[in-house]
C-alpha positions in Angstrom: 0.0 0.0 0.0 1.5 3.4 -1.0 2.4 6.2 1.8 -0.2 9.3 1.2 2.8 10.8 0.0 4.0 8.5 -2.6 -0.1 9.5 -3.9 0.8 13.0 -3.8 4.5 12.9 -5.2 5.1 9.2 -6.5 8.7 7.9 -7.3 10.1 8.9 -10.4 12.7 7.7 -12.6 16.3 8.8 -11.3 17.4 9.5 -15.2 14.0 10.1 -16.8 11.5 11.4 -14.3 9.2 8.6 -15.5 7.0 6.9 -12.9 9.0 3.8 -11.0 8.0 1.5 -8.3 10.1 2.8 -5.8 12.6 5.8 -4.6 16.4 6.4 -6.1 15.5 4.1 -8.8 16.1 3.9 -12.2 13.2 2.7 -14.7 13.8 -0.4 -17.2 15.2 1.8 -20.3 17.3 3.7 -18.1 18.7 0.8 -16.2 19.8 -0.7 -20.1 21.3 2.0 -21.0 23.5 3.2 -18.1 26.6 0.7 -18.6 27.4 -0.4 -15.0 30.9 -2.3 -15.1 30.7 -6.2 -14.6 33.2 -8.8 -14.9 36.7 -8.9 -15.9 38.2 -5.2 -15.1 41.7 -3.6 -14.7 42.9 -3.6 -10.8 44.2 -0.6 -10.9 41.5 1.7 -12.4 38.5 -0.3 -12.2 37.9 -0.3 -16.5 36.5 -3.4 -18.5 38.4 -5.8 -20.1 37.7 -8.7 -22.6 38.0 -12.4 -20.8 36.8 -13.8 -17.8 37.4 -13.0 -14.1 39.6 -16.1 -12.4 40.5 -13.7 -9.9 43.7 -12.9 -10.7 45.5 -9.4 -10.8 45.3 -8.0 -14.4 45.7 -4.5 -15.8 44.6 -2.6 -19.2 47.4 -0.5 -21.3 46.9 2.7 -19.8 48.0 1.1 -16.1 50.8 -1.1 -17.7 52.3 2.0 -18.7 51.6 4.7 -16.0 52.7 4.0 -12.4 49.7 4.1 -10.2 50.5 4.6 -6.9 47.5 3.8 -5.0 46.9 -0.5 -4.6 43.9 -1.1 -6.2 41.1 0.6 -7.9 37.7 0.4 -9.2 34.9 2.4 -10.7 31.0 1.5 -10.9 30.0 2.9 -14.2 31.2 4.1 -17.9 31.5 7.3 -18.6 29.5 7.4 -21.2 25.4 7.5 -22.5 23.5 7.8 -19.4 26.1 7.1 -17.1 27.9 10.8 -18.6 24.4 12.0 -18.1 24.2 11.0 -14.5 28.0 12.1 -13.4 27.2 15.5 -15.3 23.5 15.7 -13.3 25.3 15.5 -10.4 28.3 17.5 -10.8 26.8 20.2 -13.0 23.1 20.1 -12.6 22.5 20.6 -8.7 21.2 17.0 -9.2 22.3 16.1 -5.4 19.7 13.5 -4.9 22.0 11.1 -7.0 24.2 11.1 -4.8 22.3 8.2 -2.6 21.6 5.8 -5.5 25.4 6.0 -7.1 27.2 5.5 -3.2 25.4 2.1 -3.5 26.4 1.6 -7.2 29.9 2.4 -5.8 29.7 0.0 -3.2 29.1 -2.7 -5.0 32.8 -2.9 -6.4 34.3 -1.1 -3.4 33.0 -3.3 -1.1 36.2 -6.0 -1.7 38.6 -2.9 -1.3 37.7 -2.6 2.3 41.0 -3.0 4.8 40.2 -3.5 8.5 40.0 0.2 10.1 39.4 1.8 6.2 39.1 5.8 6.2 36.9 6.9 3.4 37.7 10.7 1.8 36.4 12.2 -1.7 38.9 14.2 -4.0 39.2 18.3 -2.7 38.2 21.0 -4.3 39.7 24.2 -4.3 38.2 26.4 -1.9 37.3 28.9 -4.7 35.5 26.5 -6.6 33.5 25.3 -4.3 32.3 28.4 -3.6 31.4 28.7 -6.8 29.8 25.1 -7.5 28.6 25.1 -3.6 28.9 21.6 -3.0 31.8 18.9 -3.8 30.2 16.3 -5.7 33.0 13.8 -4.2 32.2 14.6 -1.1 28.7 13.8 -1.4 29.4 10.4 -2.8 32.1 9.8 -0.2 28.9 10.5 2.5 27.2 8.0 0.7 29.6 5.5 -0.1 31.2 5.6 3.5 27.1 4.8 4.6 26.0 2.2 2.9 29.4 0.4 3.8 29.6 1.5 7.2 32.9 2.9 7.5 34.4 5.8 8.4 34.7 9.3 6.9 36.3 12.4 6.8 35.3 15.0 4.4 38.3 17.1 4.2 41.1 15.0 4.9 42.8 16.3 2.0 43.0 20.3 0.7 43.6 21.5 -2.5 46.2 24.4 -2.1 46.4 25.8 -5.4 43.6 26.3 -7.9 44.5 25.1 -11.1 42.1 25.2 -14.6 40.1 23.0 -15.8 41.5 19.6 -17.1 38.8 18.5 -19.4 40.8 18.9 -22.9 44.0 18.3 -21.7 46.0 15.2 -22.3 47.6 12.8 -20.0 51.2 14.5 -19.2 49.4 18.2 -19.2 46.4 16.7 -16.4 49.8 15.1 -14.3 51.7 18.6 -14.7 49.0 20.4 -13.8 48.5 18.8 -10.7 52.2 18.5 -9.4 52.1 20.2 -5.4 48.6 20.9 -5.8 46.9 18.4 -2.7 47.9 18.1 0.7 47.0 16.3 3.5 45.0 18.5 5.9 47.3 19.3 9.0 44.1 19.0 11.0 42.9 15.8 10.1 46.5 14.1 9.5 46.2 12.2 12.5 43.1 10.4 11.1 45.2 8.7 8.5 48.3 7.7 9.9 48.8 3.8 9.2 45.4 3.5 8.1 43.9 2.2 4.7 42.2 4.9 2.7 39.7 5.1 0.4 39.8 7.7 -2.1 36.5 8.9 -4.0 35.9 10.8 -7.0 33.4 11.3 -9.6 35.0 10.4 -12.7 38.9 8.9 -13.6 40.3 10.5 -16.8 44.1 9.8 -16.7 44.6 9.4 -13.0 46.3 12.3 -12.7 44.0 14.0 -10.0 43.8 10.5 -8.1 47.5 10.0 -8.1 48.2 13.5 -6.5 45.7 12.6 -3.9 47.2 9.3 -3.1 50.6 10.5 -3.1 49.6 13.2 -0.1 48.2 10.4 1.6 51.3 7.9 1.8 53.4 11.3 2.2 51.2 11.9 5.1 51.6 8.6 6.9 48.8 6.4 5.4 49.8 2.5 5.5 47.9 2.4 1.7 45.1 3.8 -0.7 42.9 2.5 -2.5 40.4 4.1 -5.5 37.0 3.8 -6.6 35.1 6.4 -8.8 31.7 6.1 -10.4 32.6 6.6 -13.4 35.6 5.6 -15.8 36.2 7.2 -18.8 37.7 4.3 -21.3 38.6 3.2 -24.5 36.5 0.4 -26.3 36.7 -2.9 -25.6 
Protein backbone atom coordinates (compact mmCIF):
# COMPACT_ATOMS: atom_id res chain seq x y z
CA UNK A 1 0.00 0.00 0.00
CA UNK A 2 1.48 3.38 -1.00
CA UNK A 3 2.37 6.18 1.78
CA UNK A 4 -0.19 9.33 1.16
CA UNK A 5 2.79 10.77 0.04
CA UNK A 6 4.01 8.47 -2.61
CA UNK A 7 -0.07 9.46 -3.92
CA UNK A 8 0.81 12.97 -3.77
CA UNK A 9 4.53 12.92 -5.20
CA UNK A 10 5.10 9.24 -6.54
CA UNK A 11 8.75 7.94 -7.34
CA UNK A 12 10.08 8.95 -10.42
CA UNK A 13 12.69 7.67 -12.60
CA UNK A 14 16.30 8.80 -11.32
CA UNK A 15 17.38 9.50 -15.19
CA UNK A 16 14.01 10.12 -16.83
CA UNK A 17 11.54 11.36 -14.26
CA UNK A 18 9.16 8.57 -15.46
CA UNK A 19 7.00 6.88 -12.93
CA UNK A 20 8.98 3.82 -11.03
CA UNK A 21 7.97 1.48 -8.30
CA UNK A 22 10.15 2.81 -5.81
CA UNK A 23 12.59 5.78 -4.65
CA UNK A 24 16.43 6.36 -6.05
CA UNK A 25 15.51 4.13 -8.83
CA UNK A 26 16.14 3.93 -12.19
CA UNK A 27 13.19 2.73 -14.67
CA UNK A 28 13.81 -0.36 -17.18
CA UNK A 29 15.18 1.75 -20.29
CA UNK A 30 17.35 3.74 -18.06
CA UNK A 31 18.73 0.78 -16.21
CA UNK A 32 19.78 -0.67 -20.05
CA UNK A 33 21.35 2.03 -20.99
CA UNK A 34 23.51 3.24 -18.15
CA UNK A 35 26.60 0.73 -18.61
CA UNK A 36 27.42 -0.43 -14.97
CA UNK A 37 30.89 -2.30 -15.11
CA UNK A 38 30.75 -6.25 -14.57
CA UNK A 39 33.19 -8.81 -14.87
CA UNK A 40 36.65 -8.89 -15.90
CA UNK A 41 38.21 -5.19 -15.14
CA UNK A 42 41.69 -3.57 -14.72
CA UNK A 43 42.85 -3.62 -10.82
CA UNK A 44 44.23 -0.56 -10.86
CA UNK A 45 41.46 1.67 -12.38
CA UNK A 46 38.49 -0.33 -12.24
CA UNK A 47 37.94 -0.26 -16.49
CA UNK A 48 36.53 -3.35 -18.48
CA UNK A 49 38.39 -5.78 -20.10
CA UNK A 50 37.66 -8.68 -22.63
CA UNK A 51 38.02 -12.42 -20.82
CA UNK A 52 36.75 -13.76 -17.77
CA UNK A 53 37.36 -12.98 -14.09
CA UNK A 54 39.64 -16.06 -12.40
CA UNK A 55 40.51 -13.66 -9.91
CA UNK A 56 43.71 -12.89 -10.66
CA UNK A 57 45.54 -9.42 -10.83
CA UNK A 58 45.28 -8.00 -14.39
CA UNK A 59 45.71 -4.46 -15.82
CA UNK A 60 44.57 -2.55 -19.15
CA UNK A 61 47.37 -0.55 -21.29
CA UNK A 62 46.89 2.70 -19.79
CA UNK A 63 48.04 1.11 -16.09
CA UNK A 64 50.78 -1.12 -17.67
CA UNK A 65 52.30 2.04 -18.66
CA UNK A 66 51.60 4.73 -15.98
CA UNK A 67 52.67 4.04 -12.41
CA UNK A 68 49.71 4.08 -10.23
CA UNK A 69 50.49 4.60 -6.95
CA UNK A 70 47.49 3.81 -5.04
CA UNK A 71 46.87 -0.54 -4.61
CA UNK A 72 43.89 -1.11 -6.22
CA UNK A 73 41.09 0.62 -7.90
CA UNK A 74 37.66 0.38 -9.16
CA UNK A 75 34.87 2.36 -10.74
CA UNK A 76 31.01 1.46 -10.94
CA UNK A 77 30.02 2.88 -14.21
CA UNK A 78 31.17 4.06 -17.87
CA UNK A 79 31.50 7.32 -18.61
CA UNK A 80 29.55 7.40 -21.25
CA UNK A 81 25.45 7.46 -22.46
CA UNK A 82 23.46 7.76 -19.42
CA UNK A 83 26.15 7.14 -17.08
CA UNK A 84 27.86 10.81 -18.60
CA UNK A 85 24.35 11.97 -18.09
CA UNK A 86 24.20 10.99 -14.53
CA UNK A 87 27.99 12.12 -13.38
CA UNK A 88 27.23 15.49 -15.29
CA UNK A 89 23.49 15.72 -13.31
CA UNK A 90 25.31 15.49 -10.44
CA UNK A 91 28.28 17.55 -10.83
CA UNK A 92 26.83 20.21 -13.03
CA UNK A 93 23.09 20.06 -12.56
CA UNK A 94 22.45 20.60 -8.74
CA UNK A 95 21.23 17.03 -9.20
CA UNK A 96 22.32 16.09 -5.41
CA UNK A 97 19.73 13.49 -4.89
CA UNK A 98 21.97 11.09 -7.03
CA UNK A 99 24.19 11.12 -4.83
CA UNK A 100 22.35 8.25 -2.58
CA UNK A 101 21.64 5.84 -5.52
CA UNK A 102 25.44 5.98 -7.11
CA UNK A 103 27.19 5.50 -3.22
CA UNK A 104 25.36 2.07 -3.51
CA UNK A 105 26.39 1.61 -7.21
CA UNK A 106 29.93 2.40 -5.76
CA UNK A 107 29.74 0.03 -3.20
CA UNK A 108 29.10 -2.75 -5.02
CA UNK A 109 32.76 -2.89 -6.41
CA UNK A 110 34.27 -1.11 -3.45
CA UNK A 111 33.02 -3.31 -1.12
CA UNK A 112 36.23 -6.05 -1.72
CA UNK A 113 38.64 -2.86 -1.30
CA UNK A 114 37.72 -2.63 2.26
CA UNK A 115 41.03 -3.03 4.75
CA UNK A 116 40.24 -3.47 8.53
CA UNK A 117 40.02 0.25 10.14
CA UNK A 118 39.37 1.81 6.20
CA UNK A 119 39.07 5.85 6.24
CA UNK A 120 36.94 6.85 3.37
CA UNK A 121 37.69 10.67 1.80
CA UNK A 122 36.36 12.22 -1.73
CA UNK A 123 38.88 14.21 -4.00
CA UNK A 124 39.25 18.29 -2.67
CA UNK A 125 38.23 21.04 -4.32
CA UNK A 126 39.66 24.20 -4.30
CA UNK A 127 38.15 26.38 -1.94
CA UNK A 128 37.33 28.87 -4.68
CA UNK A 129 35.54 26.52 -6.62
CA UNK A 130 33.45 25.25 -4.35
CA UNK A 131 32.26 28.38 -3.63
CA UNK A 132 31.35 28.71 -6.76
CA UNK A 133 29.79 25.05 -7.48
CA UNK A 134 28.60 25.12 -3.59
CA UNK A 135 28.88 21.59 -2.99
CA UNK A 136 31.79 18.94 -3.76
CA UNK A 137 30.16 16.28 -5.67
CA UNK A 138 33.01 13.80 -4.19
CA UNK A 139 32.17 14.63 -1.11
CA UNK A 140 28.74 13.77 -1.35
CA UNK A 141 29.39 10.37 -2.81
CA UNK A 142 32.07 9.81 -0.20
CA UNK A 143 28.89 10.55 2.55
CA UNK A 144 27.25 8.03 0.72
CA UNK A 145 29.59 5.55 -0.05
CA UNK A 146 31.18 5.57 3.49
CA UNK A 147 27.14 4.83 4.63
CA UNK A 148 26.03 2.17 2.86
CA UNK A 149 29.44 0.36 3.79
CA UNK A 150 29.56 1.49 7.20
CA UNK A 151 32.87 2.91 7.48
CA UNK A 152 34.43 5.79 8.45
CA UNK A 153 34.66 9.26 6.87
CA UNK A 154 36.30 12.41 6.85
CA UNK A 155 35.28 14.98 4.35
CA UNK A 156 38.26 17.12 4.20
CA UNK A 157 41.14 15.02 4.94
CA UNK A 158 42.84 16.28 2.03
CA UNK A 159 43.00 20.32 0.68
CA UNK A 160 43.59 21.49 -2.50
CA UNK A 161 46.19 24.42 -2.06
CA UNK A 162 46.38 25.80 -5.35
CA UNK A 163 43.61 26.31 -7.93
CA UNK A 164 44.46 25.06 -11.09
CA UNK A 165 42.11 25.17 -14.58
CA UNK A 166 40.11 23.05 -15.78
CA UNK A 167 41.46 19.62 -17.12
CA UNK A 168 38.85 18.53 -19.44
CA UNK A 169 40.81 18.86 -22.91
CA UNK A 170 43.98 18.26 -21.66
CA UNK A 171 46.04 15.23 -22.34
CA UNK A 172 47.57 12.81 -20.04
CA UNK A 173 51.22 14.52 -19.20
CA UNK A 174 49.41 18.22 -19.21
CA UNK A 175 46.45 16.68 -16.38
CA UNK A 176 49.84 15.11 -14.26
CA UNK A 177 51.74 18.58 -14.66
CA UNK A 178 48.96 20.45 -13.78
CA UNK A 179 48.49 18.84 -10.68
CA UNK A 180 52.17 18.50 -9.43
CA UNK A 181 52.14 20.18 -5.44
CA UNK A 182 48.57 20.89 -5.84
CA UNK A 183 46.93 18.40 -2.66
CA UNK A 184 47.93 18.05 0.73
CA UNK A 185 46.98 16.34 3.46
CA UNK A 186 44.97 18.48 5.93
CA UNK A 187 47.30 19.27 9.04
CA UNK A 188 44.09 19.04 11.01
CA UNK A 189 42.94 15.83 10.06
CA UNK A 190 46.47 14.09 9.50
CA UNK A 191 46.24 12.16 12.50
CA UNK A 192 43.13 10.43 11.15
CA UNK A 193 45.17 8.72 8.48
CA UNK A 194 48.34 7.67 9.90
CA UNK A 195 48.79 3.81 9.22
CA UNK A 196 45.38 3.48 8.08
CA UNK A 197 43.93 2.17 4.74
CA UNK A 198 42.16 4.93 2.68
CA UNK A 199 39.72 5.06 0.42
CA UNK A 200 39.81 7.66 -2.12
CA UNK A 201 36.48 8.92 -3.97
CA UNK A 202 35.89 10.81 -7.01
CA UNK A 203 33.37 11.26 -9.58
CA UNK A 204 34.97 10.40 -12.73
CA UNK A 205 38.87 8.94 -13.57
CA UNK A 206 40.28 10.45 -16.83
CA UNK A 207 44.11 9.84 -16.75
CA UNK A 208 44.59 9.42 -13.01
CA UNK A 209 46.26 12.34 -12.67
CA UNK A 210 44.00 14.01 -9.98
CA UNK A 211 43.79 10.47 -8.12
CA UNK A 212 47.45 10.00 -8.13
CA UNK A 213 48.24 13.49 -6.47
CA UNK A 214 45.71 12.57 -3.92
CA UNK A 215 47.24 9.34 -3.07
CA UNK A 216 50.57 10.47 -3.07
CA UNK A 217 49.65 13.25 -0.14
CA UNK A 218 48.22 10.42 1.62
CA UNK A 219 51.33 7.91 1.82
CA UNK A 220 53.42 11.30 2.22
CA UNK A 221 51.24 11.95 5.14
CA UNK A 222 51.61 8.59 6.90
CA UNK A 223 48.80 6.36 5.41
CA UNK A 224 49.82 2.53 5.51
CA UNK A 225 47.92 2.40 1.73
CA UNK A 226 45.14 3.77 -0.72
CA UNK A 227 42.94 2.54 -2.54
CA UNK A 228 40.35 4.15 -5.53
CA UNK A 229 37.03 3.78 -6.57
CA UNK A 230 35.14 6.37 -8.82
CA UNK A 231 31.72 6.13 -10.36
CA UNK A 232 32.63 6.63 -13.41
CA UNK A 233 35.65 5.64 -15.76
CA UNK A 234 36.18 7.21 -18.84
CA UNK A 235 37.74 4.33 -21.32
CA UNK A 236 38.56 3.17 -24.45
CA UNK A 237 36.51 0.44 -26.35
CA UNK A 238 36.70 -2.92 -25.56
Amino acid sequence: MQSPLHLIYPSQCMSCRDLVEGDNALCGKCWRDTPFITGLTCDKCGTPLLGDDTGESILCDDCMTIARPWAKGRAALLYQDNGRKLVLALKHGDRLDLATPAGQWMAQVAAPLIQPDTLIAPVPLHWLRLLKRRYNQSALLAKSLAKVLDQSYCPDLLVRSKRTRSLDGLGRDARFQMLADTISANPKRRHRLIGRSILLVDDVMTSGATLAACTEACLAAGAKDVFTVTLARVAKDV
